[in-house]
C-alpha positions as CSV (number, residue, x, y, z in Angstrom):
1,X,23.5,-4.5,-8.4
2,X,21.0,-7.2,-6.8
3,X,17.6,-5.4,-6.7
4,X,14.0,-6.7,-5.8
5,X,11.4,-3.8,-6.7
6,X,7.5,-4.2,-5.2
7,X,4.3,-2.5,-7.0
8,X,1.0,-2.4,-7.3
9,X,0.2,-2.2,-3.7
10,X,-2.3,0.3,-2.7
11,X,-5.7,1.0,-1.1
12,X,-8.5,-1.2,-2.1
13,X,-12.2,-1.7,-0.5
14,X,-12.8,-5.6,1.1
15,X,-13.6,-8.0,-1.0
16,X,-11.7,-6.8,-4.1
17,X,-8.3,-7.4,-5.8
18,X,-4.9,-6.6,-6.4
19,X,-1.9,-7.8,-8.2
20,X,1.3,-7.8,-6.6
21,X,4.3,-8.1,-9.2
22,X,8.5,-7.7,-7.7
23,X,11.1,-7.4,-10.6
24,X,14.5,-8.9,-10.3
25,X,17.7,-7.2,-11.5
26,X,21.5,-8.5,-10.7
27,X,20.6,-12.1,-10.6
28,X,18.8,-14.5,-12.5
29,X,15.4,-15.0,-10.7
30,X,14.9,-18.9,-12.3
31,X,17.4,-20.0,-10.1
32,X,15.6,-18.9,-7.0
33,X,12.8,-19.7,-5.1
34,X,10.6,-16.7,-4.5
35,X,8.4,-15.8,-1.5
36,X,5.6,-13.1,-0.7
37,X,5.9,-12.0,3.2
38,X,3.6,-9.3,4.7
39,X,4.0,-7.6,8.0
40,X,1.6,-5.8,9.4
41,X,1.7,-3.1,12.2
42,X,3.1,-4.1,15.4
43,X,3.3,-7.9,14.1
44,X,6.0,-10.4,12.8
45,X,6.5,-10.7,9.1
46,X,5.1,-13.9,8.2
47,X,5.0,-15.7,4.9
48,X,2.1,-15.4,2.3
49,X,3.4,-17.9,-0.3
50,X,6.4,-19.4,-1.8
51,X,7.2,-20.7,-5.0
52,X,10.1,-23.3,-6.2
53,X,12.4,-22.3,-8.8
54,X,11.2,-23.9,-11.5
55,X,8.0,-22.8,-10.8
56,X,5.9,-26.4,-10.3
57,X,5.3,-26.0,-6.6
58,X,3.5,-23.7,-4.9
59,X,3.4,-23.0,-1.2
60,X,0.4,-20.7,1.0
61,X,-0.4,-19.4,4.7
62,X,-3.4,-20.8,5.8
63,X,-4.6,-17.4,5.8
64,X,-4.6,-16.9,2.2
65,X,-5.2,-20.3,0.9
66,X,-8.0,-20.1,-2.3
67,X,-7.9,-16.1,-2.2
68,X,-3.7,-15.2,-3.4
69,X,-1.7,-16.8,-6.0
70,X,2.1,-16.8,-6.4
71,X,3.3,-16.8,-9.9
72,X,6.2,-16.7,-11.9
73,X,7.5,-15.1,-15.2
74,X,11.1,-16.4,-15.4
75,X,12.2,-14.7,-18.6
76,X,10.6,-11.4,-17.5
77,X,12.4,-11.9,-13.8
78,X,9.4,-11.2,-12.0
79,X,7.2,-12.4,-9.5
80,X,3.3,-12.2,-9.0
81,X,1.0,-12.5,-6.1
82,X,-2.7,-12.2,-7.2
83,X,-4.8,-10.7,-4.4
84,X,-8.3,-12.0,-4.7
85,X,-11.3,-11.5,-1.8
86,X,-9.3,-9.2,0.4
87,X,-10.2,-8.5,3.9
88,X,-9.0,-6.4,6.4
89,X,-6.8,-8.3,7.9
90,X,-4.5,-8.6,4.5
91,X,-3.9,-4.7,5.2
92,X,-0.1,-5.0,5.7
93,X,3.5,-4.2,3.5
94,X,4.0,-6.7,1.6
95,X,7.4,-8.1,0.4
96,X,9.2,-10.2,-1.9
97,X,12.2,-12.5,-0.9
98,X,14.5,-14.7,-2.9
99,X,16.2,-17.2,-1.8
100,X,19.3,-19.6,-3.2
101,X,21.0,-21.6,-0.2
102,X,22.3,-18.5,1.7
103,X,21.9,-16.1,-0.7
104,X,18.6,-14.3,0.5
105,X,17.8,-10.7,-1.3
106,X,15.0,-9.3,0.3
107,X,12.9,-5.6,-1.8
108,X,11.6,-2.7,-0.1
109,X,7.8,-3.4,0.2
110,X,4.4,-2.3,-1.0
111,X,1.8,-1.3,1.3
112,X,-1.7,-3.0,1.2
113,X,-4.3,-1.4,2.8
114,X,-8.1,-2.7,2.6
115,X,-10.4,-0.9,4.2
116,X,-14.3,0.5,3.5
């Protein structure tokens, strides 16, 4: 069963950190690209930051450029975002995508919330 399974959202105060991590199951991650998305209330989901396959290119919203990193551990099957400088704008659920050609699994979210 194909599975994509957010943690290591929660609340945190502006200006600090979290880490982000979405573990595959039913497929092998390496031989997808991989995406953070975050939608916040009553707006679009939009894209955070991708990452290729292999791991050697790296992709960010303008919003989050210099503040998040997308990462990859292939023989673990999981993906990272690394939340630096958050502000209150990053509140949102955030979720993991993969993507082969057509086959796009999407996981369930983790909510972010920064606030004081």
């Amino acid at each position: 069963q194909v599975q994509l399974v957010e943690s290591g959202g929660g609340l945190v105060q502006p200006g600090g950190s979290l880490r982000l991590s979405c573990a595959a199951s039913g497929f092998i991650l390496s031989n997808y690209a991989m995406s953070w998305y975050r939608q916040a209330p009553g707006k679009e989901r939009e894209l955070v930051a991708t990452v290729t396959a292999a791991g050697g290119g790296t992709n960010y919203a303008d919003s989050v450029k210099g503040r998040f990193t997308i990462s990859r551990d292939n023989a673990k099957n999981t993906v990272f975002l690394q939340m630096n400088s958050l502000k209150l704008e990053d509140t949102a659920v955030y979720y993991c995508k993969a993507t082969r050609g057509y086959r796009v699994y999407w996981g369930q979210g983790t909510q972010v919330t920064v606030s004081s």
